[in-house]
ZAMARGU-4260 file (C-alpha; in steps of 0.2 Angstrom, whole numbers, plus 5000, padded with zeros to 4 digits):
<rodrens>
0) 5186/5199/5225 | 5190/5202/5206 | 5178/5205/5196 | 5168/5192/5183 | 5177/5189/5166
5) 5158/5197/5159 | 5156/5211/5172 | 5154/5229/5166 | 5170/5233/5175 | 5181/5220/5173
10) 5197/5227/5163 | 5194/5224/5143 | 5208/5212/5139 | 5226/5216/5131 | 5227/5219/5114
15) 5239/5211/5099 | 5253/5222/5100 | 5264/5219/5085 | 5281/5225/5093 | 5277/5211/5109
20) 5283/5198/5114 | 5272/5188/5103 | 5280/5194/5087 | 5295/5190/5092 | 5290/5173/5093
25) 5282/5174/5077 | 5298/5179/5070 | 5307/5165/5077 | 5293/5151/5075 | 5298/5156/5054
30) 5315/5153/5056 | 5315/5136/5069 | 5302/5122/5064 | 5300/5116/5083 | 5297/5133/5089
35) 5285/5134/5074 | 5276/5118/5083 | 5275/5120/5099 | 5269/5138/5095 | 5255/5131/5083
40) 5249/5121/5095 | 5247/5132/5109 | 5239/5143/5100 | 5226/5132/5094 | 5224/5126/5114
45) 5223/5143/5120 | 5209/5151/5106 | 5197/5145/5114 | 5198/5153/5130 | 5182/5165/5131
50) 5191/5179/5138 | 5208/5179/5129 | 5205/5167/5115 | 5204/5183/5102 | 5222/5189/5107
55) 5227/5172/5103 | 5218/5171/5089 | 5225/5189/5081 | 5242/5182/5084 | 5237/5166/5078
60) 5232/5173/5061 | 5247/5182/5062 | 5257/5165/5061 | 5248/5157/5048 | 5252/5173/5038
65) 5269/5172/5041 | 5274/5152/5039 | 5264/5150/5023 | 5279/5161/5015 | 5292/5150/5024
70) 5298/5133/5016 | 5296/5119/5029 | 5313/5115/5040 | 5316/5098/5049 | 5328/5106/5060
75) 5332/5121/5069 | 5341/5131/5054 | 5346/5147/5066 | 5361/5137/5073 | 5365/5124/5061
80) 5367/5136/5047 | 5356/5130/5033 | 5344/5145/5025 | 5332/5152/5034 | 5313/5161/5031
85) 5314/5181/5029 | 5306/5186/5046 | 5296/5204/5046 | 5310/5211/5056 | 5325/5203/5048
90) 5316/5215/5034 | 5314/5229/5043 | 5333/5226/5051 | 5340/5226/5034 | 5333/5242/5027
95) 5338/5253/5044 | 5354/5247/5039 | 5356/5252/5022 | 5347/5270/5026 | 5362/5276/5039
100) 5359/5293/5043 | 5369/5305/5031 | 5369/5297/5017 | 5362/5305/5002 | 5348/5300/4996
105) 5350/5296/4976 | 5341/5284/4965 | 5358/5275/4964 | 5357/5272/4982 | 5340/5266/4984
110) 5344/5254/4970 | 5357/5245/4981 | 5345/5247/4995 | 5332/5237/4989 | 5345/5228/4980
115) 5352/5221/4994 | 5335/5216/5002 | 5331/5207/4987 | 5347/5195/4988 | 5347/5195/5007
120) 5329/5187/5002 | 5340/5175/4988 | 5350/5170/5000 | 5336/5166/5016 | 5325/5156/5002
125) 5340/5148/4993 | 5334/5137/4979 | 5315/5138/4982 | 5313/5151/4972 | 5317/5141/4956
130) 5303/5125/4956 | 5312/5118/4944 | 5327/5115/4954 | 5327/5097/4959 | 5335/5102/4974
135) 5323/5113/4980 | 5311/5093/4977 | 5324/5084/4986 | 5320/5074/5003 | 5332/5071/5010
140) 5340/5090/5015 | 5333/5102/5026 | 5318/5106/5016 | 5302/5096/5016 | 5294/5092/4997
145) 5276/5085/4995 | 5271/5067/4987 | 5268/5078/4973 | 5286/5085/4971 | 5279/5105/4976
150) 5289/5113/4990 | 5280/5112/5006 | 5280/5127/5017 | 5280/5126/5036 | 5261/5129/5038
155) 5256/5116/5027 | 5266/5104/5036 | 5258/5108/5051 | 5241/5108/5044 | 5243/5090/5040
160) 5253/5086/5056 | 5235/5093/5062 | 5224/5083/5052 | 5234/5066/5055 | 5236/5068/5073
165) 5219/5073/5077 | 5211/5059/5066 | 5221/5047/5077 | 5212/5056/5093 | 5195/5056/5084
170) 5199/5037/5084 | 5203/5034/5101 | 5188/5043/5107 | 5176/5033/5096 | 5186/5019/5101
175) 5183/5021/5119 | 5165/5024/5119 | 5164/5006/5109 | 5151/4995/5119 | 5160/4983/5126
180) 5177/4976/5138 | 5194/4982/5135 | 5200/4969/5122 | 5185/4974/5111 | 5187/4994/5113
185) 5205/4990/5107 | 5201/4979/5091 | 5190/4994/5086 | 5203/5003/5088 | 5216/4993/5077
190) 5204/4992/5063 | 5200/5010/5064 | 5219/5013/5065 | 5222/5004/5049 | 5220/5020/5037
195) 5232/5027/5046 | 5246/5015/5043 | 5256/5025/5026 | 5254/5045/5029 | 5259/5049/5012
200) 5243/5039/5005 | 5230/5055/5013 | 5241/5068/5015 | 5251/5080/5006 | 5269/5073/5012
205) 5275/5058/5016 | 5283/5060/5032 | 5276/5071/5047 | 5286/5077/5064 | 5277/5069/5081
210) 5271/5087/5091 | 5276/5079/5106 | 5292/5079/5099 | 5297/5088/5082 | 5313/5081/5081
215) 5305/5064/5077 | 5298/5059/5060 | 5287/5046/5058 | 5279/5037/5043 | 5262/5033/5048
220) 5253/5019/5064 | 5259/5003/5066 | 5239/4996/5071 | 5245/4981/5078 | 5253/4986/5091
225) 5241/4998/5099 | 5232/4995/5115 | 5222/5004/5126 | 5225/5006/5145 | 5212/4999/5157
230) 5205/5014/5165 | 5188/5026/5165 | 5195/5036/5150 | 5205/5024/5141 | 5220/5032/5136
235) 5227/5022/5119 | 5245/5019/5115 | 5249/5023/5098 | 5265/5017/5087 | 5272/5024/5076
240) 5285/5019/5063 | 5299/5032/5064 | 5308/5039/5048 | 5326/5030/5046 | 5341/5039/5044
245) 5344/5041/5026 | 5360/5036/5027 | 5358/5018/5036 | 5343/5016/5023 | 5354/5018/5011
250) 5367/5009/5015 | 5355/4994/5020 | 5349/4996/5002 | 5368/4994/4996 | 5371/4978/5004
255) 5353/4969/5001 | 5354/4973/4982 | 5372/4965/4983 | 5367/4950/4992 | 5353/4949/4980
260) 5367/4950/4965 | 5377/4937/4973 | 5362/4924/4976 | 5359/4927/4959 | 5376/4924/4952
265) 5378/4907/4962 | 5361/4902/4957 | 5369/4906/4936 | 5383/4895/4940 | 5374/4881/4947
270) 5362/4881/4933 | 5375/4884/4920 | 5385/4868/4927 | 5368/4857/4926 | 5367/4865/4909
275) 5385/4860/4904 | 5385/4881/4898 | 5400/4891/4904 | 5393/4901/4918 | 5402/4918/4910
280) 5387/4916/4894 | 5373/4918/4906 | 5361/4933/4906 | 5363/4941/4923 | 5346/4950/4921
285) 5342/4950/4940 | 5359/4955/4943 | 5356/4971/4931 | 5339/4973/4936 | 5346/4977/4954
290) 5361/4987/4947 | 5346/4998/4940 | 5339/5000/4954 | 5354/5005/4964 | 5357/5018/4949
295) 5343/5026/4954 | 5341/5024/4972 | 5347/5043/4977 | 5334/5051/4967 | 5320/5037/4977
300) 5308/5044/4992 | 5310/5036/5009 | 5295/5025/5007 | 5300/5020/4990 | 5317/5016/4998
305) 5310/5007/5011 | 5300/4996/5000 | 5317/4992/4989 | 5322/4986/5004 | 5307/4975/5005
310) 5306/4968/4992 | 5326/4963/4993 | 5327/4950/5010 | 5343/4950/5018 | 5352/4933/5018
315) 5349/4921/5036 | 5367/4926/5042 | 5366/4945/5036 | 5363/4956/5051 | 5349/4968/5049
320) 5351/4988/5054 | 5339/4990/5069 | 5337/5009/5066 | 5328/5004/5050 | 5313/4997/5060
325) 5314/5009/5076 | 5297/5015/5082 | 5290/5026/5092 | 5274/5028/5106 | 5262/5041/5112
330) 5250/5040/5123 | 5233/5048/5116 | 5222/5055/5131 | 5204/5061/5129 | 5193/5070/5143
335) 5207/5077/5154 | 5215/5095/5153 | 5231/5091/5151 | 5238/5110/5150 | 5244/5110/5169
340) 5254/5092/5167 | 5262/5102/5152 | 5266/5116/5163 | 5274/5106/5177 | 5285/5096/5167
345) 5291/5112/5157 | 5295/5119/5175 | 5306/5103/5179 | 5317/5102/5164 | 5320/5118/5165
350) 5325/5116/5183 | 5333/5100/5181 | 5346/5111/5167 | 5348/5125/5179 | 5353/5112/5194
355) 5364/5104/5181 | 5374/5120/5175 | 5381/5119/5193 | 5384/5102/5193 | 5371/5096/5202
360) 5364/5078/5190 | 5347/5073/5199 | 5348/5057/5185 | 5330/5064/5181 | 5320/5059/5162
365) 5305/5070/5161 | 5292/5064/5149 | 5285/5075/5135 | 5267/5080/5139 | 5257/5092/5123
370) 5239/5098/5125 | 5230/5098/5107 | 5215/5105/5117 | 5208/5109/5133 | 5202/5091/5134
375) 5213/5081/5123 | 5234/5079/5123 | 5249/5068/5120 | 5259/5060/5131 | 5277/5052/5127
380) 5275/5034/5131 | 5291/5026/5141 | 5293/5009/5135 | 5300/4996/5148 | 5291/5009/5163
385) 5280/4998/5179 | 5269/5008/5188 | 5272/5011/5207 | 5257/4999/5212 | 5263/4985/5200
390) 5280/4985/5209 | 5273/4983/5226 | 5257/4970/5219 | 5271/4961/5213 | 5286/4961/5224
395) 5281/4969/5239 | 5292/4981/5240 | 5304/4994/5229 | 5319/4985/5238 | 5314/4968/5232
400) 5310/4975/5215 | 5329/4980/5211 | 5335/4965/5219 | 5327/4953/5208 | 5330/4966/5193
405) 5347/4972/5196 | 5355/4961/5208 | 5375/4962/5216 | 5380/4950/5229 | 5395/4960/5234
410) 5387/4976/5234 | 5375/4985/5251 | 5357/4979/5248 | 5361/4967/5235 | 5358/4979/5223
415) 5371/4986/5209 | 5377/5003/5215 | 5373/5013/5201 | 5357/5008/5199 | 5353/5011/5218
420) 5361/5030/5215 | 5350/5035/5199 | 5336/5029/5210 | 5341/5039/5226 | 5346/5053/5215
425) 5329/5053/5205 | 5319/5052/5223 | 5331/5069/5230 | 5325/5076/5212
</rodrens>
């Protein structure tokens, strides 16, 4: 057998190489805000390792050093072509380049070498390097900016993504170990949850990515709708209001504050005509008020958006834009290792896009899964999903389930076709 981890003769263990494999990641995690996440996170999780955890931690360190210089991203800016953070090796790259062998060696040409480093880093940092640039403030591009109007870099957002997410887990666990049934745990946690509700009034931004998913930003908890699952650990379902698309906000804002003008111009001319006044002499100050406000509404937050479109109710027969009230769930797990669920599910996305590339579509929808710790995770929350066992408690079988939920008369089965091939696919998957 192998030796103890502690045993005088087990192997000491690796060292941070700084050309590995880690660096590299590093390097990327600076240019790539979900790498950035899913790294962070790992990282965190695997530090504690008595064995290894040092090796994470030097690389760790080495992380932190590198994303406090990098203003925070939403999206991936390698491929969608917005500036990226100046990496150690991009660096490194840029100054091989300018030193080709042969050249000679003047003051002239290491003046356009480092020339050329200093605008390649211009370029990679864009308008961050001016703080008075309201562009580099701005919301709604790809950079992230504080409640305070400072550029955020990608560290700091992932220090608070830290601090809010794990205050929710705190919650969930104090929740659990409430003395009483399941409707009592879950009112502690819907009261506990209640500070939770706006993120920008705690933390540094007003908008945080999910680590289960970094392409989805939410807002803060929607505490009324969180419940707790009947089981030994009590695993809690936490919503979440998502971050409209900007565009659909503002466009929602457009329309409310014109229906609100015209309310208010037919209220004028109904009072006017009681009045026996010409309706063309009445102060419109609503009216203007709104026009104010939609003079200003580009340079507004998010929340501050959102709350104009509050405070401006649409009319009964106005349609309302659903994505401004999307949300989104997570399942918040305590006392379970969820590291190897995280592994398996890796393994079958990754399967699941190789079977596809030869044209092989198994219909199968892997849920996220993300350790925070070796005894704490996330776990994307499937709404409309029915347990196996319900199914059968319920209708007896899997047959009669799809037959009362997707019922044909002319097709085999009395089931509709396509639903009955997702399923067959989904079980060959």
């Amino acid at each position: 057998p192998p030796p103890a981890p502690d045993s005088p003769d087990s192997p000491p263990p690796p060292v941070f190489d700084e050309d590995s494999l880690g660096l590299f990641l590093v390097e990327r995690a600076a240019k790539n805000m979900e790498m950035a996440n899913y790294l962070f996170w790992y990282l965190k999780v695997e530090m504690t390792d008595p064995r290894y955890g040092p090796i994470y931690k030097s690389l760790y360190v080495n992380l932190r050093s590198c994303l406090e210089q990098a203003p925070a991203f939403q999206r991936d800016t390698a491929t969608s072509g917005a500036p990226s953070s100046v990496s150690p090796s991009s660096a490194r790259g840029s100054l091989a380049a300018s030193s080709t062998p042969g050249t000679p060696n003047s003051a002239a040409d290491k003046k356009n070498v480092f020339s050329g480093i200093l605008n390649s880093m211009k370029d990679a940092l864009g308008d961050s390097l001016d703080p008075s640039d309201p562009a580099s403030r701005r919301t709604g591009g790809k950079r992230t900016s504080s409640t305070d109007g400072m550029l955020v870099t990608m560290w700091t957002l992932l220090e608070e993504q830290e601090k809010f997410f794990l205050g929710i887990m705190k919650e969930q666990i104090d929740a659990r170990d409430t003395k009483g049934k399941k409707a009592a745990k879950e009112d502690a946690l819907r009261t506990k949850l209640t500070k939770f509700e706006n993120i920008a009034a705690g933390h540094r931004v007003g908008v945080l990515p999910v680590p289960l998913q970094p392409d989805v930003d939410v807002l803060g908890v929607v505490a009324k709708s969180c419940f707790m699952f009947k089981s030994a650990l009590y695993p809690a379902v936490i919503t979440f209001k998502k971050k409209p698309d900007e565009s659909a906000l503002k466009a929602e804002l457009e329309k409310r504050r014109m229906e609100a003008a015209t309310r208010t111009d037919k209220n004028n001319s109904k009072i006017s005509k009681l009045l026996g006044h010409d309706s063309g002499n009445m102060e419109d100050g609503p009216a203007a008020s709104m026009d104010s406000l939609a003079g200003d509404r580009k340079s507004r937050k998010i929340t501050q958006m959102l709350n104009a479109v509050t405070s401006l109710p649409p009319t009964s027969n106005s349609h309302v834009n659903p994505s401004l009230a999307e949300e989104y769930s997570v399942i918040f797990k305590s006392g379970d290792d969820l590291r190897q669920d995280q592994l398996i599910i890796c393994l079958t996305r990754l399967f699941d896009k190789l079977l596809k590339a030869e044209g092989l579509d198994l219909s199968l929808l892997p849920y996220s899964i993300l350790a925070t710790s070796p005894e704490t995770g996330l776990v994307e929350f499937v709404k409309g999903s029915c347990p196996i066992s319900a199914v059968l408690a319920e209708y007896g079988s899997i047959l009669a389930f799809f037959q009362k939920k997707a019922p044909s008369e002319t097709a085999p089965y009395g089931i509709d076709p396509n639903v009955l091939n997702t399923y067959i696919r989904s079980c060959a998957g």
